[in-house]
Structure formats: structure tokens, C-alpha cells
C-alpha positions in Angstrom: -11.3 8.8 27.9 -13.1 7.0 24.7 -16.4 8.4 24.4 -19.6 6.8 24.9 -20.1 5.8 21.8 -17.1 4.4 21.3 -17.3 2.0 24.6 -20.8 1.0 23.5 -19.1 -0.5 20.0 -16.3 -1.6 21.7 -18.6 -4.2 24.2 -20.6 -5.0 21.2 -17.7 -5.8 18.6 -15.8 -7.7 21.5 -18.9 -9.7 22.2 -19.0 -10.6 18.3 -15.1 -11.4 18.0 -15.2 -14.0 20.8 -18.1 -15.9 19.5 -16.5 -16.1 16.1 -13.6 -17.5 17.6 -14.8 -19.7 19.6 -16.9 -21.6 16.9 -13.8 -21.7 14.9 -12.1 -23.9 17.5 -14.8 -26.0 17.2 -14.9 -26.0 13.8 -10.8 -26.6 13.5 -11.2 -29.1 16.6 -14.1 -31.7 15.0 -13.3 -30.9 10.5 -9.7 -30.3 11.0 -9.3 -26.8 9.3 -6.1 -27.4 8.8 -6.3 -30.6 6.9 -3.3 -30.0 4.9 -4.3 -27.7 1.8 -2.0 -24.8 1.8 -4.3 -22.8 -0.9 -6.1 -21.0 2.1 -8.3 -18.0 2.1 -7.5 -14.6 2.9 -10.9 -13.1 3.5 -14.1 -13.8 5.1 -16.6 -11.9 3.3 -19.6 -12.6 5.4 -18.0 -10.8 8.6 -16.9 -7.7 7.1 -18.0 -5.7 3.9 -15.7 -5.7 0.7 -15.0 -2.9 -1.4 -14.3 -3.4 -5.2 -11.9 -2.7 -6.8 -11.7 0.5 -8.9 -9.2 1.3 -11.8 -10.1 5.2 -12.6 -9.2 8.1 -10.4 -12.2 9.2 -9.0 -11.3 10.0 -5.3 -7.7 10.4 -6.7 -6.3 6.8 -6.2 -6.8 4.1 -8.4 -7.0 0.2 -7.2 -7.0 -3.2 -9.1 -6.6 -6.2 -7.3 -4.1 -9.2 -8.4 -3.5 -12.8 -7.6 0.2 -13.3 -7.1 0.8 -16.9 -6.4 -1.0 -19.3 -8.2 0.0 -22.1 -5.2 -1.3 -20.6 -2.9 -4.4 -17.6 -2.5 -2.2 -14.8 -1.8 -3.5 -11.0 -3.3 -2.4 -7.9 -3.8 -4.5 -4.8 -4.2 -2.6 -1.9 -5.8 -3.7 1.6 -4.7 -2.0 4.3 -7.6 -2.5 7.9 -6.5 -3.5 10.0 -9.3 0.0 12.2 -8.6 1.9 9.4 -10.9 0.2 11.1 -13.6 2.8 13.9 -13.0 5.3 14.4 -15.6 8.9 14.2 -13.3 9.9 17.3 -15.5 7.2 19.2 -14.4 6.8 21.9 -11.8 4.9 20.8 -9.2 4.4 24.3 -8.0 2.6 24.9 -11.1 -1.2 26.5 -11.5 -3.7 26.6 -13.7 -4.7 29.8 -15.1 -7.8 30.2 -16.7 -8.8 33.1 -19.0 -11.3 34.3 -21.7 -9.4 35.7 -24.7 -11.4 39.0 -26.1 -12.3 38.6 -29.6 -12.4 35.0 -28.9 -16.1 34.4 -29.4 -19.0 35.2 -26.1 -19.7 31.5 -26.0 -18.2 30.7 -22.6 -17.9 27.0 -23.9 -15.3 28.5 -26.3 -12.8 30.2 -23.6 -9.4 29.3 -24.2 -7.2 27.7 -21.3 -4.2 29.0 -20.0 -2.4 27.1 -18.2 2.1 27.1 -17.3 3.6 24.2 -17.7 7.5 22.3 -17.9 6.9 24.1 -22.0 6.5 27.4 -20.5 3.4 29.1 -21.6 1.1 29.1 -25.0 1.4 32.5 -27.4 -1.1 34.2 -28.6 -0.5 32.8 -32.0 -0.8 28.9 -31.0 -4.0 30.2 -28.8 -5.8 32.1 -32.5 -4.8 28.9 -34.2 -6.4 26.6 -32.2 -9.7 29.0 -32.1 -9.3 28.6 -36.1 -9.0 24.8 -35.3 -12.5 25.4 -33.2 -14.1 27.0 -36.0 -13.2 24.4 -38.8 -13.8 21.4 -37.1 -16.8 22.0 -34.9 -14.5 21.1 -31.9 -12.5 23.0 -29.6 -8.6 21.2 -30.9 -7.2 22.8 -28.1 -8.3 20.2 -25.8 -5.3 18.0 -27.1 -3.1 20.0 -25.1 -1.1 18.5 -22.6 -2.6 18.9 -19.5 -1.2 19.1 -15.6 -0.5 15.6 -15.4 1.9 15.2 -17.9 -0.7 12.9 -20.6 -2.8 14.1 -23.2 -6.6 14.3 -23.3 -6.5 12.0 -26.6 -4.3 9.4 -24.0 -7.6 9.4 -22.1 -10.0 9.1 -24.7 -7.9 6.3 -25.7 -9.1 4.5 -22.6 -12.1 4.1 -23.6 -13.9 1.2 -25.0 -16.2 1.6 -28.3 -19.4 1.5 -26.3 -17.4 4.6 -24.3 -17.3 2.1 -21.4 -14.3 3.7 -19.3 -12.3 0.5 -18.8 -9.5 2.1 -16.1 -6.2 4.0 -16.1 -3.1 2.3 -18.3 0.5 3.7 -18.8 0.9 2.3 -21.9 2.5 4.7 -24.3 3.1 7.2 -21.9 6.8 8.1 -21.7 8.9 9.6 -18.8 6.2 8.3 -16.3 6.6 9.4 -12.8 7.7 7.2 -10.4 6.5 6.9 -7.0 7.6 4.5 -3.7 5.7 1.6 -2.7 4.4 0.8 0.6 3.5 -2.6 1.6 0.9 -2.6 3.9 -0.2 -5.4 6.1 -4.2 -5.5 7.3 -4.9 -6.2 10.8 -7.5 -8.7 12.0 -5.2 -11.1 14.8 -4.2 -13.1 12.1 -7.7 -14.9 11.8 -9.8 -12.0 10.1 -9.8 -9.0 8.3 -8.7 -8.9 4.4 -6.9 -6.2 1.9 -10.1 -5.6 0.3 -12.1 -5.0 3.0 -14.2 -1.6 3.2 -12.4 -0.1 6.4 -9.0 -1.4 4.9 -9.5 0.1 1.2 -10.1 3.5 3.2 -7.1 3.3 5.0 -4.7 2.4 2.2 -6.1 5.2 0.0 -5.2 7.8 2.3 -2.0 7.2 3.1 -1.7 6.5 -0.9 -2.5 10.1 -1.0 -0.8 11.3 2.0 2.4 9.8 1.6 2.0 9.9 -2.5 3.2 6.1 -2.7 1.8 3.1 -4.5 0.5 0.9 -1.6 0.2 -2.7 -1.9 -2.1 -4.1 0.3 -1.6 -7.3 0.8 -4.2 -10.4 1.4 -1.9 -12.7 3.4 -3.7 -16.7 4.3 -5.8 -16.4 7.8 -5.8 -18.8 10.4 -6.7 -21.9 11.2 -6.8 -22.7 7.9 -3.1 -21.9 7.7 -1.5 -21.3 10.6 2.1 -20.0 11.4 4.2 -19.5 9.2 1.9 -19.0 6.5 1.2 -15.1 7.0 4.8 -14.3 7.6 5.6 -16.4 4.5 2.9 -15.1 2.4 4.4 -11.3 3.2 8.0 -12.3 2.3 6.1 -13.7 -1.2 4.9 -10.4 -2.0 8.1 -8.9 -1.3 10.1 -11.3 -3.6 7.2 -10.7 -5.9 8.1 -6.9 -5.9 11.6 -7.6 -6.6 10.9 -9.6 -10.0 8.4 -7.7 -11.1 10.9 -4.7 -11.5 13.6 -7.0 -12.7 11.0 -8.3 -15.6 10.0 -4.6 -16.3 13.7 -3.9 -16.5 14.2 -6.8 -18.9 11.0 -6.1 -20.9 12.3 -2.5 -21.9 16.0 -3.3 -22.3 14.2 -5.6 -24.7 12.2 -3.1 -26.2 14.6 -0.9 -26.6 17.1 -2.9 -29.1 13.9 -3.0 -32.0 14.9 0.1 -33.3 18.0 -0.9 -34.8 17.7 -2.2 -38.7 19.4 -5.1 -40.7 21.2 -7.7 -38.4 20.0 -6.2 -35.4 16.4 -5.9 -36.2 16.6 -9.6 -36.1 18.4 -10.0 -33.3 15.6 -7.7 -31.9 12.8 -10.2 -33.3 14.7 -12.7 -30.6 14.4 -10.6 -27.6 10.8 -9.5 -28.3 10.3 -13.1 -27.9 11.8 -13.7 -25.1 10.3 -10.8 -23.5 7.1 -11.6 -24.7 7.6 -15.4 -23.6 9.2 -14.6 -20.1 8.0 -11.1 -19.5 5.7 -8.8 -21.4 3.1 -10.8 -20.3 3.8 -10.7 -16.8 4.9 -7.4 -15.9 2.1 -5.2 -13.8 2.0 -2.2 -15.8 0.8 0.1 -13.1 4.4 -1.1 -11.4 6.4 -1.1 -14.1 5.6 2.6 -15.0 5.2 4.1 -12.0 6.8 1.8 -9.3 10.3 2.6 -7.6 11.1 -0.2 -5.3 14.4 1.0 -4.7 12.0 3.0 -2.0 10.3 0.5 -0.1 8.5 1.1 2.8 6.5 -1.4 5.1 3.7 -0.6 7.2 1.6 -2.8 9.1 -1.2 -2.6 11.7 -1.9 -4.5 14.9 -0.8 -8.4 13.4 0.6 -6.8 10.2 2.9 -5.4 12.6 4.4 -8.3 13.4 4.5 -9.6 9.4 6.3 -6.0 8.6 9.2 -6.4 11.3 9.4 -10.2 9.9 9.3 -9.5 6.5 12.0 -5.9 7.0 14.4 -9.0 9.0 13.9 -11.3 6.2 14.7 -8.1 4.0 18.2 -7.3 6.2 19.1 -11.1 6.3 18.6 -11.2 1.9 20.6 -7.9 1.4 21.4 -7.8 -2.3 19.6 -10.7 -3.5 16.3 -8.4 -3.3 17.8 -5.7 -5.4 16.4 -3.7 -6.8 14.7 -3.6 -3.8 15.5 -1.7 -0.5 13.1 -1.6 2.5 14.0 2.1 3.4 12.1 2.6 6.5 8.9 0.5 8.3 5.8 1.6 10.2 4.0 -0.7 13.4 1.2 0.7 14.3 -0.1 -0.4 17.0 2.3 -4.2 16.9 0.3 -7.1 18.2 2.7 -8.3 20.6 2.8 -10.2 23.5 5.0 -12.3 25.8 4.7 -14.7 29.0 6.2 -12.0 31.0 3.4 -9.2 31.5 4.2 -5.8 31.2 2.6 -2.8 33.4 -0.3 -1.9 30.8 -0.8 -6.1 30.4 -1.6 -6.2 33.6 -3.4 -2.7 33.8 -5.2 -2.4 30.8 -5.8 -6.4 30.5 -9.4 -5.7 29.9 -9.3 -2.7 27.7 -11.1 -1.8 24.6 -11.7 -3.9 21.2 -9.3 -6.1 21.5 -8.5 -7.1 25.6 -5.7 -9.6 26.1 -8.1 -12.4 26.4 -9.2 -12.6 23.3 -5.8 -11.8 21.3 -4.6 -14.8 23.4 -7.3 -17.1 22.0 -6.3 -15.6 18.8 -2.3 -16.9 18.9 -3.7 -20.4 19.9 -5.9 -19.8 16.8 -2.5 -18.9 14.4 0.0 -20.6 16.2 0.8 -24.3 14.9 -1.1 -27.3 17.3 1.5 -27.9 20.6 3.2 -25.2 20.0 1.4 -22.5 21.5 4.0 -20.3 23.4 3.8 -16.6 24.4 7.3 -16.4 24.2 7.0 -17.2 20.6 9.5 -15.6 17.8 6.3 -14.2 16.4 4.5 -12.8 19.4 7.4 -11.6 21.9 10.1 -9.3 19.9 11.9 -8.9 23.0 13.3 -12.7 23.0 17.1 -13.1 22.7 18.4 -14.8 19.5 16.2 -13.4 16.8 18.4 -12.8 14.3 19.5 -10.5 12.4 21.0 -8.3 15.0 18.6 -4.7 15.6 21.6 -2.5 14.6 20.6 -3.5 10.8 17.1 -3.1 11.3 15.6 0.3 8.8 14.0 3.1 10.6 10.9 2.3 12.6 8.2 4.6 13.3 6.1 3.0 16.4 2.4 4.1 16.6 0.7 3.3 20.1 -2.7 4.0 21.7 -2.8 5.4 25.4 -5.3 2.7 26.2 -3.9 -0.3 24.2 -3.0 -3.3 26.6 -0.3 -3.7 24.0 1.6 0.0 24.4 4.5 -1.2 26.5 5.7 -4.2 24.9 5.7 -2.1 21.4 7.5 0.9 23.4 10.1 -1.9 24.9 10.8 -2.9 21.2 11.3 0.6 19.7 13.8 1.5 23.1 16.0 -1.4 22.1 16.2 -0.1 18.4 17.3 3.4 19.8 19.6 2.0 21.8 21.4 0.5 18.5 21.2 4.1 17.1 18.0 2.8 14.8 16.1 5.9 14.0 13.3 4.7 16.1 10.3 7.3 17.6 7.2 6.1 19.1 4.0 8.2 18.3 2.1 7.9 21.8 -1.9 9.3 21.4 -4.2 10.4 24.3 -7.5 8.8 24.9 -6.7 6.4 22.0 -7.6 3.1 21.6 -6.4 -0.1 19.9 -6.6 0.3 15.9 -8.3 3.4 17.1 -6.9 4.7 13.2 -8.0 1.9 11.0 -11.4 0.9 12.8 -14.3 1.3 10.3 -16.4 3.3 13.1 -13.0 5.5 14.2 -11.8 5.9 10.3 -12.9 9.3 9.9 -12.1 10.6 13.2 -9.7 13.6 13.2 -7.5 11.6 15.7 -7.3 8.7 12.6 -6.5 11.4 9.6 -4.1 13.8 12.1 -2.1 9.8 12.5 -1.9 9.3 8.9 -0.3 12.2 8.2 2.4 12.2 11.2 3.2 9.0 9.6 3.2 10.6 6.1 5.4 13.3 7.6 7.7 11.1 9.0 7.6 8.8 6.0 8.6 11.2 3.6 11.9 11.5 5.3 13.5 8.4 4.0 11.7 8.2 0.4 12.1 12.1 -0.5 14.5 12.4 -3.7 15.6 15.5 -2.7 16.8 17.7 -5.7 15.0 15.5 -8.0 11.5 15.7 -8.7 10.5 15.7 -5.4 10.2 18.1 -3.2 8.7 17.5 0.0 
């Protein structure tokens, strides 16, 4: 059973949730919330706290945030492990060896590091030059090595403003960058709260950045009422479609790029496709992306409503085949799915009045997202179990199912993941004892071990369908 503590929240948080619903039915029912303006908001910064947005590696991922759509207030937030720093020639088996040369000087400030690289190791000669270097300079030179993650210490220092302001991590310059998968990761919240950047949220996507060693982009989808159905599921598709043009203009930029080397004729012709790069693309590539990003390994994870934008989004995905390329979804994790249908299922009825979220309030929350007279149970959004939602299941990519032992929600999710297996989808469910809805992306459950030992059954799994194997990774 949850512990004390954790039924003591649970009574208090479900005592908040309701009265914040409630008052926005009132609020939607006398101003008309959803008066028409499709801008929206996708975060309610008096409810939950934010976390900003940080561009250097300090806890080993990096975040910036972006606005994607300039219709509508759709975000990203871009979580960059520090592991992209990685040369893809290097081995990541690797260590650094650290020694003190004799005759090298007694100043420990002045000990030479020895470290094995994809360049094998330094000789002693390089190592008595650069001490020479030391000497003559009143530096130690031999800090413009390249280090582990395949960039030079000058590359750093090149970050850095004139007031030695660090203003974040850029790949520009940087050659051979490694590349890395990208998750898309949907924030839970029933569809009327919650937000990419919120602090609980920021956790979360940072340690499956790390885990899984993807770029995750979190994405700040519209909340209802102010935009009801479809607007989420659209807003998720966006970011996808988003994904795919970004690497198409990164593609463009440095095809671009790459005919201004040429002299005579073709340095003008060059001239023209800087232009149109410059015009078209340059300006709107993400560079984190565009170094870094492989979106030929895509992977979609959502949790509790994100759920049920992921598996929209990865059928959207299956329907658009090629037209996404160079995207591919690979594979797509539900934790915890928030679905539902008019037809009760053994833990709907058993657990009806369980923890967090009981089925109560998540019903208040579909009239909440669901568009005015058409509040249905059995809707395309809520019940995945419905005949004649296309495309067929035996297309659907791999999905790993994460459930909570008591989760009014379990069975439905379970149902789902048994019809993909029965269609040969590579489809396990991850079932944990004593858990509890969102009992892994909670602020107050974050740090529990049971939360960090589900990240990384998800990494493990994961890793599966977006290992290179052969390549630089090794997993």
C-alpha cells in the first residue's frame, strides 16, 4: 500500500484539483473561455512552479525553450544531454588518466594530463613542449588539448561573452558532432494543467535525457477550456511536422554551405545558395537540432493525457508514412494513458475512488477538453478500444505500457497493449506494486527509487529500437 504520507497528499492535492476545476466551469460557463481565439495558453504559472530554462551543462543536460508556431502558443523546451559533446569517433570506453610527470616542476597546478583518446595517446615529446609552452607564456598551453568530449577548451572559452558572462552551449564550428535520438515527450495534467516547463516536468525530461542519452522535446501543447479538442492532439502533430522541417532546413542549409568552397563560376553560384539559405534557412534552423538531432530515431513518450497525444500523434505518424521523412517514429512510451470509456472496466469500478486522480475528477476533466455537446466517453480520444480508428494496430511502432497497481486507469491501458500483441506489435506492459497514478512524474514521488528504477526500465527498453549497433553506439 502507498504510505502515509503519500495518502495524506493525495486527499490534499485531490481536494485542490476539484476546486480548480470547478471554478473553471464557471469561468468557461459565464466569459466563454472559448470565445474563439485559437492563440491559447499552455501553462498556468500560478498553480505549479516553473523552472527556467538553462543553456550550460551543469547537471549534465542542457535546456532552452522555443516558440514554434507563431499562430498559435505552442513551445518546445529542448533538453541536450551533455553526451552530444562526444566525438562519434571516439571511444566511449575511454578514461582519463591523470599523472605528474617528474622533472616537470613540484607545482601541482603544473601536472600534465594524460588522458587516451580516438588520437591515441600524447608522447613524451608533445608533453616537454607544452611544459616549454607553460614556461614561456605564463600559461599552461596544454589546456588546448582536445578534451573527452570531442571540443576544445578554446571552443568553450569561445562561449563566453566579454564581460565572461557564460551565455550557453553552441555547436557552431564544431565538426563531426554526435548525433543523438529525440524523444518527444508529452506532460500530463488531464489536458487542463500542467506545462513543459514546469519544475516536476523539467526533472522528469532531464533524466530520461540522461538515461536514454536522447534530446527530449518537451512539448507545451494549448490547455483546456481555452482550446478544447482537437487542439492538444493538433498542437503535438505541429511539433512533429516541425521536427521534420527543421532537419530538412538543416539538410538544405549545409548542402548550401557546402558548395562555397568552389572558386570562379561556382563561387558565384555559391553567393546564390548562401542566400537562399540565409533567406529560407540559416536563420531558422535550431542549432542544437541541426548538430546533434537524428530524427530518423524518433521516439514518443507521453504521460497520463500525453498518452493519449503520443498514440494520436504515432497514428498520425503511420497514416503520413514518407511525407515525414526524415522522420521515423521508432518506438512510443504510455505511461500510465489517460483512458477511459462508457463501458467500466474491473479496476473502474474497483479503484473508482483511488489516489490523485479518481475517476470523478478525470471525468470532469474530458467535459472540460472535450468540445461543448459533444462529451462522450466513448470518444476517439478517451476510449482506444473503439472500432474504426484507423490506421489498423498492425502498423502501430512498439509500445511500451507503464501502469500503476492502484491506477483506476490499469485495465483499459492493459486492454490496449493486449490488442497490439495480438497484431504481433512488440507491446509489454510494465505493471508496479503499490504504485500509484503518475506515481513517476509527481513532484512529491520524483525522487522515489520506485520513479528513477521506471525511468530506467524505460531507458532499457528504449534503447532497443534507437541503438546503432556497430556504429557509435554501443548500448
Amino acid at each position: 500500500m502507498p504510505s502515509v504520507a503519500v495518502k495524506l497528499y493525495s486527499v490534499f492535492f485531490k481536494f485542490m484539483l476539484k476546486h480548480r476545476l470547478q471554478n473553471r466551469i464557471q469561468i468557461d460557463d459565464t466569459n466563454g473561455l472559448n470565445n474563439g481565439s485559437s492563440f491559447g495558453i499552455t501553462s498556468r504559472p500560478n498553480e505549479e512552479s516553473i523552472a527556467a530554462a538553462n543553456p550550460l551543462f551543469t547537471d549534465g543536460v542542457a535546456t532552452k525553450d522555443l516558440h514554434v508556431d507563431p499562430a498559435t502558443s505552442v513551445s518546445i523546451r529542448i533538453f541536450l544531454p551533455e553526451t552530444c559533446l562526444g566525438s562519434p569517433d571516439s571511444d566511449s570506453k575511454s578514461r582519463v588518466r591523470v599523472s605528474t610527470r617528474p622533472g616537470l616542476g613540484s607545482d601541482p597546478n603544473q601536472a600534465v594530463v594524460l588522458r587516451r583518446n580516438s588520437y591515441g595517446y600524447c608522447t613524451t615529446d608533445s608533453v616537454m613542449e607544452n611544459q616549454k609552452n607553460y614556461n614561456k607564456n605564463g600559461f599552461n598551453s596544454f589546456n588546448h588539448r582536445r578534451n573527452s568530449y570531442g571540443c576544445n577548451v578554446v571552443d568553450d572559452l569561445s562561449l563566453k561573452c566579454d564581460n565572461g558572462v557564460y551565455r550557453g552551449y553552441s555547436p557552431a564550428g564544431k565538426k563531426n558532432c554526435r548525433k543523438l535520438p529525440v524523444m518527444l515527450q508529452f506532460h500530463g495534467g488531464g489536458f487542463v494543467s500542467g506545462s513543459n516547463d514546469s519544475t516536476a516536468n523539467d526533472l522528469f525530461c532531464r533524466r530520461i535525457a540522461k538515461l536514454c542519452d536522447v534530446i527530449v522535446l518537451a512539448v507545451g501543447y494549448r490547455l483546456a477550456p481555452e482550446n478544447r479538442y482537437p487542439a492538444a492532439f493538433e498542437d503535438g502533430l505541429k511539433v512533429l511536422h516541425w521536427l521534420a522541417k527543421q532537419a530538412n532546413l538543416a539538410e538544405c542549409s549545409k548542402s548550401a554551405g557546402s558548395r562555397r568552397g568552389g572558386g570562379g563560376a561556382d563561387l558565384r553560384k555559391s553567393d546564390a545558395y548562401r542566400h537562399i539559405a540565409d533567406a529560407f534557412g540559416a536563420s531558422l534552423v535550431e542549432p542544437w537540432l541541426a548538430a546533434h538531432g537524428d530524427p530518423s530515431r524518433c521516439v514518443l513518450l507521453g504521460v497520463s493525457c500525453g498518452g493519449n497525444i503520443a498514440d494520436y500523434v504515432a497514428r498520425k505518424a503511420v497514416e503520413e508514412g514518407k511525407l515525414l521523412d526524415p522522420v521515423k517514429v521508432v518506438a512510443q512510451v504510455l505511461m500510465y494513458p489517460f483512458f477511459i470509456g462508457s463501458v467500466p472496466t474491473h479496476s473502474e469500478i474497483k479503484l473508482a475512488n483511488s489516489y490523485f486522480y479518481d475517476k470523478a475528477l478525470c471525468t470532469l476533466a474530458w467535459k472540460l477538453f472535450l468540445p461543448e455537446g459533444e462529451f462522450d466517453l466513448d470518444h476517439p480520444a478517451a476510449n482506444p478500444l473503439i472500432p474504426g480508428r484507423g490506421p489498423p494496430l498492425k502498423w502501430m511502432p512498439p509500445t511500451l505500457t507503464v501502469v500503476a497497481e492502484h491506477d483506476w486507469m490499469r485495465d483499459r491501458a492493459i486492454a490496449y497493449s493486449e490488442e497490439l500483441r495480438k497484431v504481433n506489435v512488440d507491446a509489454p506492459v510494465l505493471e508496479y506494486k503499490d504504485a500509484v497514478h503518475e506515481f513517476a512524474t509527481l513532484d512529491m514521488l520524483l525522487k522515489t527509487p520506485q520513479a528513477q528504477a521506471c525511468a530506467e526500465d524505460i531507458a532499457i527498453w528504449v534503447k532497443k529500437y534507437i541503438s546503432l549497433r556497430g556504429h557509435e553506439f554501443s548500448y
